[in-house]
C-alpha positions as CSV (number, residue, x, y, z in Angstrom):
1,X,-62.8,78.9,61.4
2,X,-62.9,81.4,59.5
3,X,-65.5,82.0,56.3
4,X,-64.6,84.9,54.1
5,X,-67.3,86.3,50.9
6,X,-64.5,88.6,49.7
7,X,-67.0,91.6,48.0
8,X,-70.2,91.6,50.4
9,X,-70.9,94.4,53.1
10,X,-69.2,97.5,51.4
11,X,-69.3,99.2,54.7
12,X,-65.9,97.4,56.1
13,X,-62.6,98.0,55.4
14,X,-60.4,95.6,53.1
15,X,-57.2,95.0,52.7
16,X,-56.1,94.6,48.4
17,X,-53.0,92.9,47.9
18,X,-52.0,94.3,44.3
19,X,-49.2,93.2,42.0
20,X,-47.2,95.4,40.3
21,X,-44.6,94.5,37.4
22,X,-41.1,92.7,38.5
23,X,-39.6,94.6,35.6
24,X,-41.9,95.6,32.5
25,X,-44.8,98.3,33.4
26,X,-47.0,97.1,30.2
27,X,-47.4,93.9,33.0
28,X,-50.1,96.2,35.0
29,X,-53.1,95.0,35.3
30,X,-56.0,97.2,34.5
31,X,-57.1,96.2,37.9
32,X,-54.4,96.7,39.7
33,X,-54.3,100.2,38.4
34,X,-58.1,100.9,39.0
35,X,-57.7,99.7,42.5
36,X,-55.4,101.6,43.6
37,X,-57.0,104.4,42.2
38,X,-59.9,103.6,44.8
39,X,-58.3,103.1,47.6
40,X,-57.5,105.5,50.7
41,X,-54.1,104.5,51.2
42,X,-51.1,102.3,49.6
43,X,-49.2,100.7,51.9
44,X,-45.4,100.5,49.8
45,X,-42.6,98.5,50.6
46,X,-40.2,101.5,49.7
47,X,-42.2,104.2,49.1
48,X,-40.2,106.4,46.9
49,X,-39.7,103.3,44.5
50,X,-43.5,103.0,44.9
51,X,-43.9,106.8,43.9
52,X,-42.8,106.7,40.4
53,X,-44.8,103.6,39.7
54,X,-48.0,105.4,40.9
55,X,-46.8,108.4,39.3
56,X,-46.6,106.8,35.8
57,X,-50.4,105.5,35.7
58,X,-51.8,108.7,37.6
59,X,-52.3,107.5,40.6
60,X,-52.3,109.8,43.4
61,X,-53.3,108.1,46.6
62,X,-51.5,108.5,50.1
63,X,-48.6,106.1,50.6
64,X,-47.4,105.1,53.8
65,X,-44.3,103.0,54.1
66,X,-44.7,99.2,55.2
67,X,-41.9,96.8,55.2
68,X,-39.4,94.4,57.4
69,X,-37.9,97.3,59.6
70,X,-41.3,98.8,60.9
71,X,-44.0,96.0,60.5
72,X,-44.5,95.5,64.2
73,X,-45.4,99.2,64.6
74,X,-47.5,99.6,61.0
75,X,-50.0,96.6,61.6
76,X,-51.7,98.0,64.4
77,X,-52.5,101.0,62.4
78,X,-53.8,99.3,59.3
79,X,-55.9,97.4,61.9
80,X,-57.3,101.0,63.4
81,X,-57.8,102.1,59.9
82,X,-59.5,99.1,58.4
83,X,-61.8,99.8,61.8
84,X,-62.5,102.7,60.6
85,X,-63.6,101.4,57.2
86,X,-61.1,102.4,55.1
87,X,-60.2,100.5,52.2
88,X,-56.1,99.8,52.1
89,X,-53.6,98.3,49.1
90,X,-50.3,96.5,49.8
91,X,-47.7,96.2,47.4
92,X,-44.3,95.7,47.6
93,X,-41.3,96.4,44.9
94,X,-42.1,94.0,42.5
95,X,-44.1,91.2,42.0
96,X,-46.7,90.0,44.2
97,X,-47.0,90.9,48.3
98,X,-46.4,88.4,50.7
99,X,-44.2,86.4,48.6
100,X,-40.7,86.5,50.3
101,X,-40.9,89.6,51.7
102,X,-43.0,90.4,55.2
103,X,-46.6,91.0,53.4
104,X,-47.9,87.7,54.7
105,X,-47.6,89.1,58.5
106,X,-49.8,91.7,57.6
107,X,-52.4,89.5,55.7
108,X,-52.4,87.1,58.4
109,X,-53.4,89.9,61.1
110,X,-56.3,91.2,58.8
111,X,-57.4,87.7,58.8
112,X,-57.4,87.3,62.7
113,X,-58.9,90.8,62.7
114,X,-62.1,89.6,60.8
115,X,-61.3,91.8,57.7
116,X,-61.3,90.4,54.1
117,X,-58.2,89.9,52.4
118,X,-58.7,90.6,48.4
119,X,-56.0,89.2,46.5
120,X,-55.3,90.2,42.1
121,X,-53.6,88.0,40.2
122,X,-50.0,89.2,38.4
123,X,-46.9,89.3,38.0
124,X,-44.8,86.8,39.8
125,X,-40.9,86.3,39.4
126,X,-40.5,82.2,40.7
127,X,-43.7,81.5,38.8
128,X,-43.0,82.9,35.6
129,X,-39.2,81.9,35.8
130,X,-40.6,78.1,36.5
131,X,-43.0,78.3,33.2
132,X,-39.7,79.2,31.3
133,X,-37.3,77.0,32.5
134,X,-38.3,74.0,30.6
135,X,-37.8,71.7,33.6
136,X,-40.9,69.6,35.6
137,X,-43.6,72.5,36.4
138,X,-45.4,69.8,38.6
139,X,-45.4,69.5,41.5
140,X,-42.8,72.3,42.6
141,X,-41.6,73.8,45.8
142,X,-40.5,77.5,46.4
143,X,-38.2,78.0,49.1
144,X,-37.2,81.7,48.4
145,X,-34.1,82.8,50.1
146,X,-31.6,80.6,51.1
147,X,-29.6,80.8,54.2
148,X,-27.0,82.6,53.7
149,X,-24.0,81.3,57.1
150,X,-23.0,77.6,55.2
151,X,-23.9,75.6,58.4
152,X,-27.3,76.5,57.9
153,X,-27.1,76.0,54.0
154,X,-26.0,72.7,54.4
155,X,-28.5,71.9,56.3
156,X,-31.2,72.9,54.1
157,X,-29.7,71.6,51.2
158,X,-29.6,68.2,52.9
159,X,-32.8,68.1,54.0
160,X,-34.0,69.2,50.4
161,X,-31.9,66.7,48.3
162,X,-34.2,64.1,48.4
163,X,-37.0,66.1,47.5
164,X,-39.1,65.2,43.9
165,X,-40.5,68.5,43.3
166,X,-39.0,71.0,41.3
167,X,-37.1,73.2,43.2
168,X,-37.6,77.7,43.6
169,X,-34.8,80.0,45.3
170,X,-34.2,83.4,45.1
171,X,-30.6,84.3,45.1
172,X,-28.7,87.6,44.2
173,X,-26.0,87.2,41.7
174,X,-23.2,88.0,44.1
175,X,-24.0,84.7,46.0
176,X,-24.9,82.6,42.8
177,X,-21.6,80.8,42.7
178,X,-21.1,79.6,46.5
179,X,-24.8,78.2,46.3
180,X,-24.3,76.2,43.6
181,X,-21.0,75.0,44.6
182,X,-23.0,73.5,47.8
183,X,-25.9,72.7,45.6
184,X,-22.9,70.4,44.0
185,X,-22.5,68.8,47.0
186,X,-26.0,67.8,47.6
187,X,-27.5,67.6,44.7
188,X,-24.7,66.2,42.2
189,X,-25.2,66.9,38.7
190,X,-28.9,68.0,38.4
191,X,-30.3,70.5,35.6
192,X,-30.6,73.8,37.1
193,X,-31.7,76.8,35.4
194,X,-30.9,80.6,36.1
195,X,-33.8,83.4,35.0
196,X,-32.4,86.6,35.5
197,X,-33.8,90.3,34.2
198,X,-36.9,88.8,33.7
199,X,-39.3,90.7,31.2
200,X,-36.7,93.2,31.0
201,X,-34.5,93.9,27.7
202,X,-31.7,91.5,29.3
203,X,-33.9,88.6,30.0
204,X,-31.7,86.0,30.2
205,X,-32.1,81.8,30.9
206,X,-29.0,79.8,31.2
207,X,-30.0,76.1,31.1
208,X,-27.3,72.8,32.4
209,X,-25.9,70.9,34.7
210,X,-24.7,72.3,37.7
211,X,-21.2,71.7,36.6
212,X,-22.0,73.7,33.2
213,X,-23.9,76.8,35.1
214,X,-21.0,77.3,37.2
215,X,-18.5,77.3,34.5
216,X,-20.9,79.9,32.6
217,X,-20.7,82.4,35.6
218,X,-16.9,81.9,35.9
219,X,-17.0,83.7,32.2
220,X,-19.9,85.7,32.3
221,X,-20.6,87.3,35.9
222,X,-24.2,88.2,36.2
223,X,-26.0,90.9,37.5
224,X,-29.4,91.6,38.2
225,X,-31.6,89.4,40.7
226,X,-32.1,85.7,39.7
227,X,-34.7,83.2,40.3
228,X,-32.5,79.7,40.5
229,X,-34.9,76.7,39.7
230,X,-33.6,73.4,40.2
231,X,-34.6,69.4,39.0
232,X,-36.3,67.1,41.7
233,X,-34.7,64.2,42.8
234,X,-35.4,61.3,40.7
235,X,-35.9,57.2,41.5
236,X,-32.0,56.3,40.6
237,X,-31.0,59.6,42.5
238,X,-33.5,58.8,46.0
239,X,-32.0,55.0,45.8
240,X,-28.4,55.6,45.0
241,X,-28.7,58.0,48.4
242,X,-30.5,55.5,50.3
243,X,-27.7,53.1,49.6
244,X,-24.9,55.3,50.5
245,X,-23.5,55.6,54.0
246,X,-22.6,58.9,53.5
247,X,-25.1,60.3,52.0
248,X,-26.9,62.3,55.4
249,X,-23.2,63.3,56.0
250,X,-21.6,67.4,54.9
251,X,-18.7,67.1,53.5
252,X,-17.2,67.6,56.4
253,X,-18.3,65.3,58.6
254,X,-17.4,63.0,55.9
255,X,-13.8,63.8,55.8
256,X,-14.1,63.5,59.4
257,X,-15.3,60.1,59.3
258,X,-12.3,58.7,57.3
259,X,-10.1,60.6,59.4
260,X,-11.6,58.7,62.9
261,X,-12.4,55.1,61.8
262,X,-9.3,54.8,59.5
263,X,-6.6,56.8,60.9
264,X,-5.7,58.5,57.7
265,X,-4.1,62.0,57.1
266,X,-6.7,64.9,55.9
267,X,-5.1,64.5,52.6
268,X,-6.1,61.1,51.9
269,X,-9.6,61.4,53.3
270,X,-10.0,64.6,51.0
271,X,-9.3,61.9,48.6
272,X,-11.5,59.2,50.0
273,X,-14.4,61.5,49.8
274,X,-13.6,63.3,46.0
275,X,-14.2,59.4,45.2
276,X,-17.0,58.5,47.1
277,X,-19.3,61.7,46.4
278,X,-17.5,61.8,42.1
279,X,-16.3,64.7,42.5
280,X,-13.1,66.9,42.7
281,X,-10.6,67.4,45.5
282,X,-10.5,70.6,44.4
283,X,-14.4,71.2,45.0
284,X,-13.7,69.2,48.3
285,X,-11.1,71.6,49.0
286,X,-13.6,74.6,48.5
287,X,-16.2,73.6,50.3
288,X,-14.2,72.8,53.3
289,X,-12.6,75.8,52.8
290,X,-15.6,78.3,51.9
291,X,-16.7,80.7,54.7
């Protein structure tokens, strides 16, 4: 068990997790500025990215690099240091530590070290993106990054199908179409929503059905990093798939299926299954295809 009164005993070390903008600077905090202001040391996800950020509110602490590639080796010396009382900010590139990125290793090990973890409040990408998208804000589920071989794709998108909650991905734009596409597959014709550039001068939302977003990118290739926000299952959704054979099967193992137990050529069960799941051979083609 574990009891934390985040601002008594001055004497010990903390660790501050601050957020810093995810694309507009005017989205600093006044506390996030003044605390790392007061700190010994920022811990930065990439440092010289970091740098011009401190740079352009005056800010000139000591940074010291923290992120996926060195973790192991940092967070015994933030330990040492917060033994030694000094008071330590994380932050990472943008938006706030911990959230899809390794932060949350670190704040877990000051926890089991007996250290207070200080959190701010700020800016937030999935958050913010989920408040604009105009679908269900509650409950919701972030996910963050999806897998990116398609055996393990499919099986998180079959595992999330069925799920109520609004659903949170991050995904870069290079990958947008081949996750949607196997969002197709799972998820049928849901409302999905893209936020991309947010609180930039390009801030972008492009609300429809799956079917309609993937058209859109077809014309319009994005850039920029998107937060992908997708409807919950609803009650004619979870019992249509409760009353479909097929439903726990890929596509796959669905064209595999007709293939076995009725001795038909790959062509016809293509077929088969274009008709059973509503959708096109051609989209069956793909995702049987799609590496």
């Amino acid at each position: 068990m574990n009891v934390q009164n985040s601002y008594k005993d001055e004497r010990h070390g903390k660790l501050f997790v601050v957020p810093t903008p995810i694309g507009n600077l005017d989205d600093m905090t006044f506390r996030a500025v003044d605390t790392l202001k007061q700190v010994n040391v920022v811990l930065a996800e990439d440092t010289r990215h970091t740098k011009k950020l401190l740079h352009h509110f005056q800010i000139k602490q000591a940074l010291i690099s923290y992120h996926e590639h060195n973790r192991m080796q940092r967070i015994p010396q933030i330990i040492e240091k917060l033994q030694q009382g000094e008071q330590i900010a994380l932050v990472s590139d943008a938006g706030t530590p911990g959230i899809s990125d390794p932060g949350f290793e670190l704040v877990e090990a000051v926890i089991d070290a007996d250290y207070n973890v200080i959190v701010l409040p700020g800016a937030n990408a999935a958050v913010t993106a989920l408040v604009g998208s105009g679908l269900s804000m509650q409950p919701f589920l972030f996910y963050g990054f999806l897998p990116r071989k398609q055996r393990a794709l499919e099986t998180v998108l079959t595992e999330l199908s069925d799920e109520r909650a609004t659903l949170l991905f991050y995904e870069s734009p290079n990958r947008l179409l081949t996750t949607l596409r196997a969002m197709k597959e799972h998820f049928h014709e849901r409302h999905v929503v893209i936020a991309r550039e947010l609180t930039k001068v390009y801030e972008q939302y492009i609300r429809g059905t799956i079917s309609e977003v993937i058209d859109y990118i077809k014309r319009h290739p994005l850039r920029g990093e998107c937060v992908l926000i997708v409807e919950g299952a609803d009650e004619v959704t979870l019992e249509k798939h409760t009353s479909l054979w097929w439903s726990s099967l890929t596509i796959k193992q669905h064209v595999e299926h007709y293939e076995r137990e009725k001795g038909v050529s790959h062509k016809e069960a293509m077929r088969l299954v274009a008709k059973d799941r509503q959708l096109s051979r051609r989209d069956i083609y793909h995702q049987l295809h799609v590496k």
